[in-house]
LUMDOMAR-455509 format. One record per residue (C-alpha): residue number from 1; residue in three letters; y, z, x. Coordinates in steps of 0.05 Angstrom, whole numbers, plus 5000, padded with zeros to 4 digits. Example, Ala and Ser with C-alpha at 12.3 -4.5 7.8 and 13.67 -1.06 7.14 Angstrom:
! residues 2
   n res north   up east
   1 Ala  4910 5156 5246
   2 Ser  4979 5143 5273
END
This chain:
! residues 362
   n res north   up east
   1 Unk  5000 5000 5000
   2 Unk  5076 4984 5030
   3 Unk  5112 5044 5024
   4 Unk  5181 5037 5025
   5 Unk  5250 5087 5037
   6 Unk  5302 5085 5007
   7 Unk  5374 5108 5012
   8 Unk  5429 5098 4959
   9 Unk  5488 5152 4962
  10 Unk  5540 5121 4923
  11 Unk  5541 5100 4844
  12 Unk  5560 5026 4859
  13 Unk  5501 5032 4911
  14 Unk  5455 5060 4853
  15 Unk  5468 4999 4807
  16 Unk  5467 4938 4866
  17 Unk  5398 4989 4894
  18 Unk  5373 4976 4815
  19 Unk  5367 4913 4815
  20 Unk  5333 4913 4886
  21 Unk  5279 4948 4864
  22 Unk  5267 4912 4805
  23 Unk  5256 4849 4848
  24 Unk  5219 4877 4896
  25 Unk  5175 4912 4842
  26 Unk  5168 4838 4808
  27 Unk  5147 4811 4883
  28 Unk  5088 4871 4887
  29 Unk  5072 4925 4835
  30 Unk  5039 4966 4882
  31 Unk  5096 4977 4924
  32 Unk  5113 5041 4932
  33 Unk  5192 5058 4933
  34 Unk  5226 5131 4933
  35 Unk  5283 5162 4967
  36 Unk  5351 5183 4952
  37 Unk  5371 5146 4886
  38 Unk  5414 5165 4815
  39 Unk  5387 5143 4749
  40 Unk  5390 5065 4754
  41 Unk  5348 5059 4810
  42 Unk  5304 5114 4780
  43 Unk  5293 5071 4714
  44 Unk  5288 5009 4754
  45 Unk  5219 5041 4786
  46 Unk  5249 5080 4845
  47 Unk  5216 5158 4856
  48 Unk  5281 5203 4862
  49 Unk  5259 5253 4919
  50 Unk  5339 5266 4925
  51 Unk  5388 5259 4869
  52 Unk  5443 5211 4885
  53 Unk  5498 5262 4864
  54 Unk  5487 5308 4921
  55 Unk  5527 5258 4963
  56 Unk  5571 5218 4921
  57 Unk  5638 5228 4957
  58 Unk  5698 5201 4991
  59 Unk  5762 5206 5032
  60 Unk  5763 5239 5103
  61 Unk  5778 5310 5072
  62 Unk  5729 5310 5017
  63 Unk  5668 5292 5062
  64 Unk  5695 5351 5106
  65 Unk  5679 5403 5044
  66 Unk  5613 5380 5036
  67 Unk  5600 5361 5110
  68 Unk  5548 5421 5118
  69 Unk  5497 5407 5049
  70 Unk  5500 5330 5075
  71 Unk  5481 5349 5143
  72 Unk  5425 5381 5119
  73 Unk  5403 5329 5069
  74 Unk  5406 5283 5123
  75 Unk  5363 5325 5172
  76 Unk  5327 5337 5105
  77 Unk  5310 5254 5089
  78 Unk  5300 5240 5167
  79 Unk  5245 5294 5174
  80 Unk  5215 5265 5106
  81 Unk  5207 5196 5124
  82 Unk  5188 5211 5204
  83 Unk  5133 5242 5183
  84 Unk  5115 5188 5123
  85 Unk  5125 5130 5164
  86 Unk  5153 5076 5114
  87 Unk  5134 5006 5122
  88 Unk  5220 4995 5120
  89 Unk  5275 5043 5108
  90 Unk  5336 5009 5068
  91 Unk  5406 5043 5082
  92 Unk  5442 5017 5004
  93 Unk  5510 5015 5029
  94 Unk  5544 5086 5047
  95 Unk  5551 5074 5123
  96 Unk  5574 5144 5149
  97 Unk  5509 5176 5109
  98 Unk  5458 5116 5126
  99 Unk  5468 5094 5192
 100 Unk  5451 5163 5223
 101 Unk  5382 5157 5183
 102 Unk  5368 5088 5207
 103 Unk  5387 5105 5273
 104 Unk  5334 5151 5283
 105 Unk  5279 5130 5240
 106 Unk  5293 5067 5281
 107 Unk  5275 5109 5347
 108 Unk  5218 5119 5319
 109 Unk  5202 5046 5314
 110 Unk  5215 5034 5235
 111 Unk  5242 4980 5212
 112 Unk  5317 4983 5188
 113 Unk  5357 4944 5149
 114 Unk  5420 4957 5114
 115 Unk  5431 4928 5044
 116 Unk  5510 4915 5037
 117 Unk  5553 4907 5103
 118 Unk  5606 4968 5111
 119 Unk  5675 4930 5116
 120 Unk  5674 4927 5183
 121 Unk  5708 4861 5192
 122 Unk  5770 4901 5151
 123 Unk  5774 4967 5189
 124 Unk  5742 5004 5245
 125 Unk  5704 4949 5275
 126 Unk  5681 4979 5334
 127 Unk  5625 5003 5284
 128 Unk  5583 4948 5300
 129 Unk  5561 4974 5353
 130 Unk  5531 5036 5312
 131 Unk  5499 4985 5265
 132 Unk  5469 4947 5319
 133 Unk  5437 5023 5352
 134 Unk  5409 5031 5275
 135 Unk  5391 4966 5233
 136 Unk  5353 4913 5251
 137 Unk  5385 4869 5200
 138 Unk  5439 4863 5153
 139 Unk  5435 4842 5082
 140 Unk  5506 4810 5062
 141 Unk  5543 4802 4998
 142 Unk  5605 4764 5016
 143 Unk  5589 4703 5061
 144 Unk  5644 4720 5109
 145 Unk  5609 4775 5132
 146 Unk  5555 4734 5159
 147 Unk  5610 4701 5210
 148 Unk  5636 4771 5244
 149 Unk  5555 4792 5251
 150 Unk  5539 4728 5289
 151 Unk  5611 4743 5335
 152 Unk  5566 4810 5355
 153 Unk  5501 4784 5362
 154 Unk  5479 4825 5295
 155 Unk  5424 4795 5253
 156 Unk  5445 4783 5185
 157 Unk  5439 4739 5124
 158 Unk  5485 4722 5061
 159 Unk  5440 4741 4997
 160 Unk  5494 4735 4949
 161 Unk  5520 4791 4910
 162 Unk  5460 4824 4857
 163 Unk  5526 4844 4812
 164 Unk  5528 4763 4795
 165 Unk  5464 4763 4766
 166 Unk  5479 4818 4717
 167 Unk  5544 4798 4703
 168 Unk  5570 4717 4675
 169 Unk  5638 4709 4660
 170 Unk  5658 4720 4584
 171 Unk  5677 4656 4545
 172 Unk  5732 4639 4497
 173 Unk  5752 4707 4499
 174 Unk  5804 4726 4435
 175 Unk  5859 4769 4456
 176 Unk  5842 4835 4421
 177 Unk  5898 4883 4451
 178 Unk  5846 4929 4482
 179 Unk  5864 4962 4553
 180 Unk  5811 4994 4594
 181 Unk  5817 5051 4640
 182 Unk  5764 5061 4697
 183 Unk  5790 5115 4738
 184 Unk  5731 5114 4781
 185 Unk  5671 5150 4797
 186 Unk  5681 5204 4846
 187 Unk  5720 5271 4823
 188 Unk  5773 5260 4868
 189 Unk  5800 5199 4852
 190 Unk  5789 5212 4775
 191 Unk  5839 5270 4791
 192 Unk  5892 5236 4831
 193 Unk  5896 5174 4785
 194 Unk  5877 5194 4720
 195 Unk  5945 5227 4713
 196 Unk  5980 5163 4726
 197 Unk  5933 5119 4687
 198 Unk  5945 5160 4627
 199 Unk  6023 5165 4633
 200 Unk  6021 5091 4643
 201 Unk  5982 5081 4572
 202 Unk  6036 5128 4550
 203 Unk  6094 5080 4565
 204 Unk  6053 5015 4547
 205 Unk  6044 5045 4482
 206 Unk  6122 5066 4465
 207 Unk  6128 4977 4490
 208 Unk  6072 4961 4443
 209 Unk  6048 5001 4391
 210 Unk  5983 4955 4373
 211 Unk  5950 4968 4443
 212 Unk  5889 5010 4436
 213 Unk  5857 5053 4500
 214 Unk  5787 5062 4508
 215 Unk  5775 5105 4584
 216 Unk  5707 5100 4608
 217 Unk  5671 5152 4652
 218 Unk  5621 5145 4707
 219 Unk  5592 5213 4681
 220 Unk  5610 5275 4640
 221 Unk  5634 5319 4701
 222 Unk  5701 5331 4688
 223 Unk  5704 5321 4624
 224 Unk  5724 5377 4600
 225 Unk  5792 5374 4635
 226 Unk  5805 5307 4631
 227 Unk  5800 5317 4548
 228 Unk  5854 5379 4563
 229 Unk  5895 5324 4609
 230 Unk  5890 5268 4544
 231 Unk  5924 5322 4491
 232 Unk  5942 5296 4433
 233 Unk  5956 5223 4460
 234 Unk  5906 5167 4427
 235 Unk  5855 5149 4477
 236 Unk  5775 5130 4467
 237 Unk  5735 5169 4515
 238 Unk  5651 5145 4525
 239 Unk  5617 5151 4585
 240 Unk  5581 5094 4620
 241 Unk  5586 5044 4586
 242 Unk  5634 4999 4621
 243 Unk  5599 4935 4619
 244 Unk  5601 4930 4537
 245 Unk  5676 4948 4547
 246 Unk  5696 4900 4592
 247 Unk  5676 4850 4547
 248 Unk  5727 4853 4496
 249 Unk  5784 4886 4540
 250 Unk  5846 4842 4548
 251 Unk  5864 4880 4616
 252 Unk  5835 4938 4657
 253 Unk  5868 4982 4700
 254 Unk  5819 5002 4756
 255 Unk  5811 5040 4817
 256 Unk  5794 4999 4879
 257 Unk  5722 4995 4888
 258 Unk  5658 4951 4867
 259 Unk  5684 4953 4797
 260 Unk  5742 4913 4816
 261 Unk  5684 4855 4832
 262 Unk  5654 4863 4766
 263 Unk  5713 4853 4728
 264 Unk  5730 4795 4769
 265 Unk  5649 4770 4755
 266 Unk  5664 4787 4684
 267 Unk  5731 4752 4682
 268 Unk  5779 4802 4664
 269 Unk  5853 4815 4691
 270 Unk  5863 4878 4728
 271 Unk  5913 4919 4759
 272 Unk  5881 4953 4815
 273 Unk  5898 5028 4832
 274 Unk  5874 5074 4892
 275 Unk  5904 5133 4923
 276 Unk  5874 5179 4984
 277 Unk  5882 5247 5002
 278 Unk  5955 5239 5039
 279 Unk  5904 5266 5109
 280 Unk  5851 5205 5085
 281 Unk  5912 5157 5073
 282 Unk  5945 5179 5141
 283 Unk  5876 5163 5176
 284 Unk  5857 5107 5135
 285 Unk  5922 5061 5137
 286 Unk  5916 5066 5215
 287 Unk  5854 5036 5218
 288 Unk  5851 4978 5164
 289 Unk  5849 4910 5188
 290 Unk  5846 4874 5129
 291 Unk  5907 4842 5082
 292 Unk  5879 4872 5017
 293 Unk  5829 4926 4994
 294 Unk  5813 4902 4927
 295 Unk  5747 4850 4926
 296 Unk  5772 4796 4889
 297 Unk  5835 4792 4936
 298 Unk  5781 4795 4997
 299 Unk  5738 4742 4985
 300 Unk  5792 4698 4962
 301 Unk  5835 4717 5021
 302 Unk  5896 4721 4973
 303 Unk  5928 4763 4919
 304 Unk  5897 4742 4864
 305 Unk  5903 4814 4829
 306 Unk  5965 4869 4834
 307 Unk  5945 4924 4893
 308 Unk  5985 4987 4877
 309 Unk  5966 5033 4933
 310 Unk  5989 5116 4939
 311 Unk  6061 5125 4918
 312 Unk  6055 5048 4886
 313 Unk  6003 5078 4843
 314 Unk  6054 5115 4794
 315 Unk  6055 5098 4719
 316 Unk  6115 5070 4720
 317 Unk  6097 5017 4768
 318 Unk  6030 5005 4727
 319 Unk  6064 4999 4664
 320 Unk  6108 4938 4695
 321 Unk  6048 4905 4724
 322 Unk  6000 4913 4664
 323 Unk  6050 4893 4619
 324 Unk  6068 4824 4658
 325 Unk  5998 4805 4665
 326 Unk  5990 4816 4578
 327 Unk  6048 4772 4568
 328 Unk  6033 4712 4613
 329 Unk  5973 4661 4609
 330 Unk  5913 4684 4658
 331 Unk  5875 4620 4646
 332 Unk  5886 4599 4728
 333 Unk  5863 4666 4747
 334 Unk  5804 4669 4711
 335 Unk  5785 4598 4730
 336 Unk  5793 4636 4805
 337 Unk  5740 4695 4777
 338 Unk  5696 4634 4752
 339 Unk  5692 4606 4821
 340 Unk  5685 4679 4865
 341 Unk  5625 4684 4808
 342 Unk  5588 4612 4832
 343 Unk  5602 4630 4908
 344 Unk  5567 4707 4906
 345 Unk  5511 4673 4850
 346 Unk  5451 4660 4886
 347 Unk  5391 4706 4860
 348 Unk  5407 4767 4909
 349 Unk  5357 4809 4888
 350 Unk  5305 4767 4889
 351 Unk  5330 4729 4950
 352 Unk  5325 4796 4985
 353 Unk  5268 4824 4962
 354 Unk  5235 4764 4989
 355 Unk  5262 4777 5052
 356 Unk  5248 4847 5056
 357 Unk  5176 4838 5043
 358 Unk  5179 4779 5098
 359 Unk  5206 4829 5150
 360 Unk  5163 4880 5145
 361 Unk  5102 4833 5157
 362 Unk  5140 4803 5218
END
């Protein structure tokens, strides 16, 4: 029987890590697949030894709180897995967590690879050389990755993105005055743009009364404040179910992340949001290479969506940009979405379990 590791730490990593193990499931039944996963990848066939929400964090200070329990996970899934000897260990995304388990298990001659490239090519690229000490190859999402791997002498392959088989751009979609808010998925950027999000619904609402608001939740962990924080003021809480949502939304505002990609797979017009710690932002701003930070702006190399960054990020400033994008024809920018969805659409999932199974009987 192949047994394989796995290692998802992140919620975007649970739902690409989902489909990944359905496809390699589909390629062999027998396989057997467990790890650190959250529910998707559990109902997709994966065993949870480690739930997912031990480590889902972010920002320089916030790892810092929780720096000794992930230490000791870590020590925790590398002691596991030395002595079970998987066929391959698969790092889904979450560098900082991964690449130390890779690393070692990779000592002990197992077989690496890491299933969505860090953004190396944007910041901190003298990281390759960690990824070349701990993966043996490199699963990519974006096609440009492929490029800066081959500069290093990396092994790597474009797959495609697995988010572009789930998702297919809506069609004839009839304006229904419906505004999103997807704060995120980790507690501290709920908190730090939640506020904002909210106060800009506030002030889009006093412009146009017929907007509705629908927020949707990763998961119910704050909820209990963030229904103190929405008062009196009309907003639709649910949790989790973003994907129905996005359907019918005319406009989402978003924190930067993967869900900025699956509104652009989707089709929808966004204004993208993210604020740091002010320590993270200090840190991080000093060492980003890249133009943008939101995905669809990346992979198009220009700004196809509004960016609104720390002090950019107030409700004010939302407002403006929301309300510009709901009175202006979006038809050229979601012909742009439609072609970022052909260029990541090519079977990831399956493409890489293929290749997953192929590597291990190199």
């Amino acid at each position: 029987m192949i047994k394989i590791a796995i290692s998802a730490a992140e919620t975007s990593g649970d739902l690409i890590g989902s489909t990944l193990v359905q496809a390699l499931k589909a390629q062999d039944g027998n396989l057997q697949i467990e790890g650190l996963c959250g529910n998707k990848m559990q109902q997709s066939g994966c065993k949870q030894r480690w739930d997912m929400s031990l480590v889902n964090v972010m920002g320089f200070t916030e790892v810092l709180k929780k720096l000794p329990s992930l230490l000791k996970l870590r020590a925790e899934m590398v002691s596991y897995f030395s002595k079970q000897q998987p066929d391959v260990f698969i790092g889904v995304d979450a560098p900082d967590f991964n690449f130390i388990i890779e690393k070692k298990l990779k000592k002990q001659s197992v077989k690496t690879i890491h299933f969505v490239s860090p953004s190396v090519w944007a910041w901190r690229q003298s990281r390759v050389k960690k990824i070349k000490q701990s993966t043996d190859l490199v699963l990519c999402l974006f096609p440009f990755e492929v490029d800066f791997y081959k500069q290093n002498n990396q092994r790597a392959i474009f797959v495609g993105h697995p988010l572009a088989e789930k998702l297919t751009p809506r069609k004839n979609h009839k304006p229904t005055k419906q505004i999103l808010l997807m704060p995120g998925s980790r507690s501290g950027e709920v908190k730090r743009l939640l506020p904002e999000l909210l106060l800009a619904a506030k002030i889009m609402s006093q412009q146009d009364e017929t907007l509705s608001f629908h927020l949707v939740l990763a998961n119910e962990e704050l909820l209990g404040w963030i229904n103190e924080l929405i008062g009196e003021q009309k907003i639709n809480v649910s949790i989790d179910e973003v994907h129905s949502h996005m359907q019918t939304a005319d406009l989402v505002l978003v924190a930067s992340g993967t869900a900025a990609l699956e509104l652009a797979l989707v089709g929808v017009p966004m204004v993208v949001v993210y604020k740091l710690s002010t320590v993270s932002y200090f840190i991080a701003s000093r060492l980003i290479k890249s133009k943008y930070i939101s995905l669809p702006n990346v992979i198009a190399n220009k700004p196809l969506v509004p960016e609104l960054i720390q002090d950019q990020a107030n409700a004010k400033n939302i407002a403006i940009h929301a309300m510009k994008i709901l009175s202006s024809d979006q038809s050229k920018l979601i012909s742009k979405f439609n072609n970022i969805h052909q260029q990541l659409s090519l079977n990831a999932s399956e493409e890489s379990a293929k290749l997953i199974l192929d590597f291990i009987h190199e």
